[in-house]
C-alpha positions as CSV (number, residue, x, y, z in Angstrom):
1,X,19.6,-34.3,194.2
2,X,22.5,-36.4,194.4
3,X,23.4,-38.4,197.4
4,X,26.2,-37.1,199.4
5,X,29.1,-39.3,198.4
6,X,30.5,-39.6,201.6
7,X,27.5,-41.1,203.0
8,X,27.8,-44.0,200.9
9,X,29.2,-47.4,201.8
10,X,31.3,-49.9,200.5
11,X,28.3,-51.8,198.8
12,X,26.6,-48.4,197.6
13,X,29.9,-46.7,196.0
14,X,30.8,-50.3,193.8
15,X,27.5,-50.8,192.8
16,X,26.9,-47.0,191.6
17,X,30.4,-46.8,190.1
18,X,29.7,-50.0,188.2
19,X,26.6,-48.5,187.3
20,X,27.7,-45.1,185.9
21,X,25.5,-43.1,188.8
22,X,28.7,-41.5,189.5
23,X,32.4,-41.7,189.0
24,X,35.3,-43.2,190.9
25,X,37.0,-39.8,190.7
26,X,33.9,-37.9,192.3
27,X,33.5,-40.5,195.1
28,X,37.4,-39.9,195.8
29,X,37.8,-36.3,195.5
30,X,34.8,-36.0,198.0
31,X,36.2,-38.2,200.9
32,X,39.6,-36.7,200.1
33,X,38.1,-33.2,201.0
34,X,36.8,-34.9,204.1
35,X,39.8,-36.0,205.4
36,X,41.5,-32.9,204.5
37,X,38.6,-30.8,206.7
38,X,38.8,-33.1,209.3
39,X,42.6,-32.5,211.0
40,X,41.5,-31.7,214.5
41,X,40.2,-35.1,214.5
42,X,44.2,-36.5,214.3
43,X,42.7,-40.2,212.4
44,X,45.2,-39.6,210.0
45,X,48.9,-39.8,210.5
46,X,49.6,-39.7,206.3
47,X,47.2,-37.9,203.8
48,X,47.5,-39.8,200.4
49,X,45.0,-37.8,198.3
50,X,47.0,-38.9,195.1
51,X,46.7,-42.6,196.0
52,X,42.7,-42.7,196.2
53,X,43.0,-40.2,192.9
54,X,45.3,-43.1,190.9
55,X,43.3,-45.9,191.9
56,X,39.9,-43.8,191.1
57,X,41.1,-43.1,187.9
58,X,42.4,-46.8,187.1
59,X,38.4,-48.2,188.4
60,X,37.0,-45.4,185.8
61,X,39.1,-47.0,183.0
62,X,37.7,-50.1,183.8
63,X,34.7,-49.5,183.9
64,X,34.7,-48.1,180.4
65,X,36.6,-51.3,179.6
66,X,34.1,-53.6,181.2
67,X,36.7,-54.8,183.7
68,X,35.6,-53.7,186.9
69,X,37.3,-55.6,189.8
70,X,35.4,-56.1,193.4
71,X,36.6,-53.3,194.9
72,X,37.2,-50.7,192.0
73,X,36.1,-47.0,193.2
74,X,36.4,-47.7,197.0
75,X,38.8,-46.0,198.6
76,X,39.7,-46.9,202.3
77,X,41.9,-46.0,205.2
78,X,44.7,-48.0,206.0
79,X,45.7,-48.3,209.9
80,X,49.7,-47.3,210.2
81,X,50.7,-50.7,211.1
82,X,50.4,-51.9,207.8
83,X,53.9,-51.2,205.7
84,X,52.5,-49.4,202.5
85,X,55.1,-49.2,199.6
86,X,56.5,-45.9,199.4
87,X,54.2,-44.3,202.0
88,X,55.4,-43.9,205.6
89,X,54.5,-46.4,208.4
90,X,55.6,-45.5,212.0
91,X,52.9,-47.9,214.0
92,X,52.5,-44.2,215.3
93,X,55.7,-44.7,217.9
94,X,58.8,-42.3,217.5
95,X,61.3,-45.1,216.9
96,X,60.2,-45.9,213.2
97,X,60.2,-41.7,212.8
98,X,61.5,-41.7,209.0
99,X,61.1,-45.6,208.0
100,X,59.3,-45.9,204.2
101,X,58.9,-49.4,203.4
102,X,60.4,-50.2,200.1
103,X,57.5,-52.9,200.1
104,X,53.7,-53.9,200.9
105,X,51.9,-56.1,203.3
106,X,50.4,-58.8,202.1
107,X,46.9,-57.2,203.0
108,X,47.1,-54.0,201.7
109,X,48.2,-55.4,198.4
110,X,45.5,-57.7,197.8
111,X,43.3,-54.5,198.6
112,X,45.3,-52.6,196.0
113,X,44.6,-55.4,193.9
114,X,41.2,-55.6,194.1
115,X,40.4,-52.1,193.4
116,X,40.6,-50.2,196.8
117,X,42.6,-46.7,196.5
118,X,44.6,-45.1,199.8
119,X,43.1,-42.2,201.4
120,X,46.0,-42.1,204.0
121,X,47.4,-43.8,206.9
122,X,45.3,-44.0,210.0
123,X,46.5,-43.4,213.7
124,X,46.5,-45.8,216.7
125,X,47.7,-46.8,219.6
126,X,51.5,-46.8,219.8
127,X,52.6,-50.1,218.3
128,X,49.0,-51.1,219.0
129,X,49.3,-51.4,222.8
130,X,45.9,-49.6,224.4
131,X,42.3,-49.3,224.1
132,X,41.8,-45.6,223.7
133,X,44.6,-44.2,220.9
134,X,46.1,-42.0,223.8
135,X,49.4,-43.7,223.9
136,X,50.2,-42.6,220.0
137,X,53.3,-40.4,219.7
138,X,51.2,-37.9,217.3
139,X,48.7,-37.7,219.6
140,X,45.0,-38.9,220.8
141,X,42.7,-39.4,218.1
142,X,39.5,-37.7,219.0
143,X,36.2,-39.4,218.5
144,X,33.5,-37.2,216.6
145,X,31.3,-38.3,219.2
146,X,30.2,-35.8,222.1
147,X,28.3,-37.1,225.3
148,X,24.9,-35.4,225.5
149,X,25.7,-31.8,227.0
150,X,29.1,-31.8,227.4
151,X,32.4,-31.0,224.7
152,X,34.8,-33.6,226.9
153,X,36.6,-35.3,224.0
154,X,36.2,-38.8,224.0
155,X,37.7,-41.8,223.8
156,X,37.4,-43.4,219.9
157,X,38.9,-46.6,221.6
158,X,41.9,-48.4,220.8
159,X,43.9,-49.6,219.4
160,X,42.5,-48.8,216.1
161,X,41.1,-45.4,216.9
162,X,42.0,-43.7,214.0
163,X,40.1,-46.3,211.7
164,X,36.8,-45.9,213.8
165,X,36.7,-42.5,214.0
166,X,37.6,-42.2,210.3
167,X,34.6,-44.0,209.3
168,X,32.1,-43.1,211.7
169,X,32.9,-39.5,210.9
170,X,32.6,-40.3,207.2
171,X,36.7,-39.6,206.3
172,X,36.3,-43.5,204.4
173,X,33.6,-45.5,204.0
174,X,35.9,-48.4,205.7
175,X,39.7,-49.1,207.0
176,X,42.0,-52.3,207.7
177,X,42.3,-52.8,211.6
178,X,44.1,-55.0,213.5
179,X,43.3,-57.0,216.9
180,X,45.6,-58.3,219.1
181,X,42.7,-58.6,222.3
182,X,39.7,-55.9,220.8
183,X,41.5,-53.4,218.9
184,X,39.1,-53.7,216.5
185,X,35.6,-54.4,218.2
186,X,36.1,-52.5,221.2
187,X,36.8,-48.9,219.0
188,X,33.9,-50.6,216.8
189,X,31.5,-50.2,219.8
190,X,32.7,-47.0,220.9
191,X,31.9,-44.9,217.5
192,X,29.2,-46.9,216.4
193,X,30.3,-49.0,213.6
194,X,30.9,-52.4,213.2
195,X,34.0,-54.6,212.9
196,X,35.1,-58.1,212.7
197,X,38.1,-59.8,213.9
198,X,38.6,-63.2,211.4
199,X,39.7,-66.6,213.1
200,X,43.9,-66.1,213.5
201,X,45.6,-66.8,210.3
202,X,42.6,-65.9,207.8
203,X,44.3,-62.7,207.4
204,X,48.2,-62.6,206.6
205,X,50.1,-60.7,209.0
206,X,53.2,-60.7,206.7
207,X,54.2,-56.9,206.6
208,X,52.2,-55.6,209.4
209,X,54.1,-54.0,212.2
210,X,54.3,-57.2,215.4
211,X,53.0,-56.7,218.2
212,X,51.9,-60.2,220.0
213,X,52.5,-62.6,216.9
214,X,50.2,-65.4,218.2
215,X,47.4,-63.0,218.9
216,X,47.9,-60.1,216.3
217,X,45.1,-60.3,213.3
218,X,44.0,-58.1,210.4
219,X,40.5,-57.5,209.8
220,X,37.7,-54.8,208.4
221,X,36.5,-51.9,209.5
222,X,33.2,-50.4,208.0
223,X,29.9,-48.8,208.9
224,X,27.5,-52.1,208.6
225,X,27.7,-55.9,208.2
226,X,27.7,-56.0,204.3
227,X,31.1,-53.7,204.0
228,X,33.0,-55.9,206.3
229,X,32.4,-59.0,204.4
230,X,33.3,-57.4,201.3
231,X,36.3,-55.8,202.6
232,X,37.2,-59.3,204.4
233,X,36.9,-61.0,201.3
234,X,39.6,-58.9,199.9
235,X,42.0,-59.2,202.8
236,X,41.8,-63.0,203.7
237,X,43.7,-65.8,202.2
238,X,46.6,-67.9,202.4
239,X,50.3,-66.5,201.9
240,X,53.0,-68.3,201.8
241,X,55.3,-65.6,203.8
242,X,53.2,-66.1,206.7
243,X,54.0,-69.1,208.8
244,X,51.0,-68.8,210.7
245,X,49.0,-68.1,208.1
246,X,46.3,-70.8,207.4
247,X,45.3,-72.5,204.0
248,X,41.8,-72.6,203.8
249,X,39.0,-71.1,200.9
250,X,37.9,-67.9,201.6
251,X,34.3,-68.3,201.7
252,X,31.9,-65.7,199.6
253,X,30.6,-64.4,202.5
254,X,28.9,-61.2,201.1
255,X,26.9,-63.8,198.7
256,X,26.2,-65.7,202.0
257,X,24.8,-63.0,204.0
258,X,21.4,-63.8,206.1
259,X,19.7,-62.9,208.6
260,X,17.6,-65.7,209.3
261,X,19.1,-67.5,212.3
262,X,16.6,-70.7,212.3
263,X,18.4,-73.6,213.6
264,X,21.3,-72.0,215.1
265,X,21.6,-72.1,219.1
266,X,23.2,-69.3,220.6
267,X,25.3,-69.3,224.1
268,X,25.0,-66.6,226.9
269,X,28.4,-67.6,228.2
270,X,27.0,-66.9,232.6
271,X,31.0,-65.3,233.1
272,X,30.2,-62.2,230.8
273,X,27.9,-61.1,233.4
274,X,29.9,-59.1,235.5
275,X,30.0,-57.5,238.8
276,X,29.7,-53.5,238.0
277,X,28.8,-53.8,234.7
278,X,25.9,-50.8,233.6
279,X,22.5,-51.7,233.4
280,X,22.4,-50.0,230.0
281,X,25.0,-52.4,228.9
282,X,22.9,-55.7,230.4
283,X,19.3,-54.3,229.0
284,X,21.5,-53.9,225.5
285,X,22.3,-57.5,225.9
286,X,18.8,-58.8,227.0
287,X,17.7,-56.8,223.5
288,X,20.2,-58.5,221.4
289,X,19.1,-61.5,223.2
290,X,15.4,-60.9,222.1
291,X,16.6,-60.1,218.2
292,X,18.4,-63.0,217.9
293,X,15.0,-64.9,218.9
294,X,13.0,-62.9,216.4
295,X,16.1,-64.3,214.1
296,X,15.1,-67.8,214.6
297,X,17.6,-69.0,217.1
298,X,17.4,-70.6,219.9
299,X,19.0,-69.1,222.9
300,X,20.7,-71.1,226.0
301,X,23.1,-70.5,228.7
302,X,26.7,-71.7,228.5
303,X,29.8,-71.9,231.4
304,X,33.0,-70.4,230.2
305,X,34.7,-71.4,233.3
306,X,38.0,-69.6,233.0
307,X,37.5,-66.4,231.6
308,X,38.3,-65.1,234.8
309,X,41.8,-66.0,234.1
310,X,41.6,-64.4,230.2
311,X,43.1,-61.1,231.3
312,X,45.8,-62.2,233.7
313,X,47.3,-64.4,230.7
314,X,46.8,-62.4,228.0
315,X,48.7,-59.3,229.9
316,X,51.8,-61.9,230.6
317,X,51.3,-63.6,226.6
318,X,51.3,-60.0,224.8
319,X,53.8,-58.3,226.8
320,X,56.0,-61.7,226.4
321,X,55.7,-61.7,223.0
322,X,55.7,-57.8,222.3
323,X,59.2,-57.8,224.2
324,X,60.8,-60.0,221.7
325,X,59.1,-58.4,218.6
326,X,59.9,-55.3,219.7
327,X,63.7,-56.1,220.3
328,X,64.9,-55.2,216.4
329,X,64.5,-51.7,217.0
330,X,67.3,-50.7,218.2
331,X,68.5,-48.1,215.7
332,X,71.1,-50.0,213.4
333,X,69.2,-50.6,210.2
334,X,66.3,-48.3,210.4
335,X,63.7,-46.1,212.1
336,X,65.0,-43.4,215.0
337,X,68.9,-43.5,216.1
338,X,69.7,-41.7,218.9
339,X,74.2,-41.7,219.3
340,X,75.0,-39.6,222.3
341,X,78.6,-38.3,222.4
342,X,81.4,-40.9,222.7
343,X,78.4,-44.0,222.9
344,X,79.2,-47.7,222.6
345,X,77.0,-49.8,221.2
346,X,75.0,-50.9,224.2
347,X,74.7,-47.0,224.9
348,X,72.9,-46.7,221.6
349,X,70.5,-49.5,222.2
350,X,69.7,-47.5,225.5
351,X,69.3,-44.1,224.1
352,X,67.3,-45.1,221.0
353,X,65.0,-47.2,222.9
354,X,64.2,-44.4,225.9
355,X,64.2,-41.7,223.4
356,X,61.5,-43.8,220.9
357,X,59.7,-46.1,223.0
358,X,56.6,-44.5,224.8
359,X,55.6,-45.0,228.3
360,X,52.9,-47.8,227.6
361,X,55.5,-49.5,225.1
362,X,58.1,-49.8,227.8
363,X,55.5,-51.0,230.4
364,X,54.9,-53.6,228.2
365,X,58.4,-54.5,227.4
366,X,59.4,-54.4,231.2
367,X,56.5,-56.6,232.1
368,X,57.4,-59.2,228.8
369,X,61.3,-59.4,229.7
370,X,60.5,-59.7,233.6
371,X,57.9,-63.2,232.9
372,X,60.6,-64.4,230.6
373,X,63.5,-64.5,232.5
374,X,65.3,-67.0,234.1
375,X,63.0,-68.1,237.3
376,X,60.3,-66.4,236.2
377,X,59.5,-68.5,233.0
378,X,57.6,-71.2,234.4
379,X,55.7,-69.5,237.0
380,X,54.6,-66.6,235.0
381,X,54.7,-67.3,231.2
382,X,54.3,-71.3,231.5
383,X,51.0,-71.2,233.6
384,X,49.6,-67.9,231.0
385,X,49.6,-70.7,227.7
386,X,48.2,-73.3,230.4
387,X,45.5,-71.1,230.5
388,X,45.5,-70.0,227.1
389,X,44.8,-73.7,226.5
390,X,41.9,-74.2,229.0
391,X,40.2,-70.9,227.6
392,X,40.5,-72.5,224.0
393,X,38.6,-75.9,225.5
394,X,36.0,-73.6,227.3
395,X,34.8,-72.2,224.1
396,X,35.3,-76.1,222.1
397,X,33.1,-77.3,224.7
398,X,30.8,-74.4,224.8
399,X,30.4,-75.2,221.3
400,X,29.5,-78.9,221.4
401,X,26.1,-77.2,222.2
402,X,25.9,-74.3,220.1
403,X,26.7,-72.5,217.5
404,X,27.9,-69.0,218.2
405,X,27.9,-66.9,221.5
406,X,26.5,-63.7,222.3
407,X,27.9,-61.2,224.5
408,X,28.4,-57.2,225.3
409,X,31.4,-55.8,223.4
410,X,33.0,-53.6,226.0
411,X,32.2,-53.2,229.7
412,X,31.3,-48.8,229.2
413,X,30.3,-46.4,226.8
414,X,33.3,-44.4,225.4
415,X,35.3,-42.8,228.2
416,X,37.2,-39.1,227.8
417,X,40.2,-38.7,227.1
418,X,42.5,-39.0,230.1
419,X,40.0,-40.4,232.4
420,X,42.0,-44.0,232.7
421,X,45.4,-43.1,231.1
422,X,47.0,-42.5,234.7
423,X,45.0,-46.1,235.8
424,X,46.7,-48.6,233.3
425,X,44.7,-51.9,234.6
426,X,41.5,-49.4,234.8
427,X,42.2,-49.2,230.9
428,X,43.8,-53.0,230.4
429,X,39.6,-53.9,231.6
430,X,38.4,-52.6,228.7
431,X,39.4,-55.9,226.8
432,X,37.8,-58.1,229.5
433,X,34.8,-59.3,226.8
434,X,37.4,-59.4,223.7
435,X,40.4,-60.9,224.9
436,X,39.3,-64.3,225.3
437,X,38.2,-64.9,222.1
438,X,41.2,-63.8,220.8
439,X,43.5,-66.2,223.1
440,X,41.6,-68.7,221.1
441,X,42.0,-67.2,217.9
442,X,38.1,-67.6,217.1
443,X,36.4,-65.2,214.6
444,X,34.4,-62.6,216.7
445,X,32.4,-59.5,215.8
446,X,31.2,-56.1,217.0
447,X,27.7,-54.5,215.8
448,X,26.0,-51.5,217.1
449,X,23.3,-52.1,219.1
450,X,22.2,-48.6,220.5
451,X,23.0,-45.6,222.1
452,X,23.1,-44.9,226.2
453,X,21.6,-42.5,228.4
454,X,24.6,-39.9,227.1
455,X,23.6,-40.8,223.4
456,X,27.4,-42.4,222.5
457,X,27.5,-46.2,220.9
458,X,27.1,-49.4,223.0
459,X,28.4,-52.5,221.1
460,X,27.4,-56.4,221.1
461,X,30.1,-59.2,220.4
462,X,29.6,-62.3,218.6
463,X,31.7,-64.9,218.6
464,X,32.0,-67.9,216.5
465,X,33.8,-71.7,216.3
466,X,37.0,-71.1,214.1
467,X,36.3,-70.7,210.8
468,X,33.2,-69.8,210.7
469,X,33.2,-66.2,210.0
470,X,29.8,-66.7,207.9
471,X,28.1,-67.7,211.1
472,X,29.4,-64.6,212.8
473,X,28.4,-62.2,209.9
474,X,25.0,-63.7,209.5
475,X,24.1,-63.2,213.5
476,X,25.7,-59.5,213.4
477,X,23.5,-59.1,210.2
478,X,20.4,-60.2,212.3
479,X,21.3,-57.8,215.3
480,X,21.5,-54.6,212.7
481,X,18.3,-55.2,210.6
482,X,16.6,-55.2,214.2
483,X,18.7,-52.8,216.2
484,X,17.9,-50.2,213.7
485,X,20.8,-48.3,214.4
486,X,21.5,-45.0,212.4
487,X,22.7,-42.7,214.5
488,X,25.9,-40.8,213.7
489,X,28.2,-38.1,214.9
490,X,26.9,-34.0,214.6
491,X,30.1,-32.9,212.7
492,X,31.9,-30.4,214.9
493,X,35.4,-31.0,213.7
């Protein structure tokens, strides 16, 4: 009996392609059908069946040929912030209703490069501001996971909920994701998958919709350790049409996989343990604590003295930033117009803006404008990069005495939909583990670790010195050959 396609992972469908066990064609017919069974889930914004066909088609060819590239046969989901050549790309707001870039991301194209085909475009958080894919202008993606007993929908997390419940409900064996302060581990933890975050700049961010530009970073999506390092390997690199973009080697970190930890210390920053947080969560960390001993590190307790402050700045940085980025739609060159009668220009601005802007979106722009105006400047924006910059020396010094730190990935299980969407700093907590790794733009990692008493995923983090994304991998790789985790979604949908 044949192996249900869809089952199958990055690592499993290249290596069975390449090895004639089946076809590039079968492998993307079958997750095509998924995706198209799968509406009521609302991952997908764009279906691009034809896509994932082309490219299955081209990896079959090559094959034959004996030219097989290192992702030829894999098709993937693409999260809609990502301008895709010919396909729509709305960052699931209303204001870019209608815009079709005439061009691709950097990311994307090095995907299509390598071999990957399109099975659409995925849904998220409007613009990528929230951590549960409820502020989308389609709509809330719904997890395929159910809490024991109950049909509540859930939470897939945010803001790249459409690529973690895409491939924890088996829609794509993996998708791009991008994370600004957790979008892509804390969704990671919520369905069950893993999902890693590179240092800033690894990944170019040149054709991705902005959101904060000095936090915002690509990374992969998949269902274990392996099939983000292959996807990684794919996206990263250095592109010249990304000023921030950094100029490094990208590593071979699927040939560097390992799980044996021996000789590496790893930090229990004492901040992470916070007031409130569910004794499922701490006995999850006390087990991942215990694998990574197993794994051969050493394990010791490290101060992160500020992360009590990672929050507060990173709500005044994003915001900031996401109010200027955000500025250049204002319906002259594309995306949503909205002219009343007899408007001025000013008037058009207005109306565009209300009419295309959700409620989250416009929080955010208010709250960005208001820290950078005149008189507010120094006390608000000016002190958040002071403490940007003492977070960043907390984890430098932190380091001087190990190598990578272990902690929970979110602070809960996934929630229901609608539980915290009327409480926006209920919902802005959510990012209290991830965001201040990413105000130091250091690599970081989420890996399933187990289920809670309701049976839905609970997450651990990893987080590693800049650069050292191989260090991260390997300690995630450690966590899932002793977590054991294989539990998945019943299929409802």
């Amino acid at each position: 009996m044949m192996t249900n396609l869809t089952d199958l992972g990055i690592a499993a469908i290249r290596d069975g392609v390449r090895d004639g066990a089946f076809s590039a064609r079968e492998v993307a017919t079958a997750f095509n059908a998924n995706v198209a069974a799968a509406r009521g889930l609302n991952a997908f914004l764009v279906e691009t069946p034809d896509h994932a066909l082309r490219a299955a088609d081209a990896a079959d060819a090559a094959r034959v040929a004996g030219d097989l590239k290192p992702l030829s046969g894999v098709p993937i989901g693409m999260k809609d912030l990502f301008c895709t050549e010919g396909v729509p790309t709305t960052a699931a707001s209303s204001i870019l209703g209608g815009f079709t870039p005439q061009y691709e991301s950097t990311v994307s194209g090095q995907l299509w490069s390598a071999g990957a085909g399109m099975l659409g475009k995925l849904n998220l958080d409007q613009f990528a501001m929230g951590s549960s894919n409820e502020t989308s202008a389609f709509g809330p993606v719904i997890s395929p996971w159910r809490r024991a007993a109950s049909n509540a929908a859930l939470a897939p997390g945010g803001s790249s909920g459409g690529s973690s419940a895409a491939i924890s409900a088996r829609l794509c064996p993996a998708a791009t994701g991008t994370d600004t302060g957790g979008s892509i581990r804390q969704p990671a933890a919520f369905t069950g998958i893993s999902g890693i975050k590179p240092t800033y700049g690894r990944c170019s961010r040149w054709g991705v919709v902005a959101f904060a530009s000095s936090l915002d970073q690509p990374g992969a999506m998949a269902r274990d350790v392996r099939d983000c390092a292959i996807m990684l390997e794919a996206m990263a690199g250095f592109d010249a049409k990304d000023a921030t973009s950094l100029e490094v080697a990208v590593p071979r970190w699927e040939a560097g996989l390992s799980g044996n930890l021996k000789g590496k210390r790893v930090g229990i920053p004492l901040e992470y343990r916070v007031d409130g947080m569910p004794a499922e969560i701490d006995a999850l960390w006390e087990s991942g604590i215990a694998w990574l001993k197993d794994a051969g590190a050493e394990i010791l307790e490290v101060s992160l003295p500020h992360t009590k402050y990672a929050l507060p700045a990173y709500y005044i940085i994003a915001p900031a930033e996401a109010s200027s980025n955000l500025a250049r739609y204002d319906g002259v060159r594309y995306g949503l117009r909205d002219l009343p009668e007899g408007a001025g220009l000013q008037d058009m601005y207005a109306a565009t803006r209300a009419a295309g802007f959700g409620p989250e979106v416009k929080r955010r722009i208010m709250i960005g404008t208001y820290v950078l105006s005149a008189g507010f400047y120094d006390a608000y924006y000016t002190q958040a990069q002071k403490v940007r910059t003492l977070i960043a020396r907390d984890f430098d010094r932190a380091f001087e005495s190990c190598d990578l730190l272990l902690t929970p990935t979110a602070p809960s299980a996934a929630f229901a939909l609608g539980e915290k969407s009327d409480d926006p700093l209920a919902m802005y907590l959510n990012d209290v583990f991830t965001v201040p790794s990413s105000l130091a733009g250091l690599p970081a990692m989420s890996v399933p670790g187990g289920l809670d008493a309701g049976g839905l995923p609970l997450g651990l983090q990893i987080i590693g010195r800049a650069l050292d994304e191989q260090g991260v991998l390997n300690a995630a790789l450690a966590i899932e050959e002793r977590a054991g985790f294989t539990a998945r979604p019943e299929a409802w949908w």
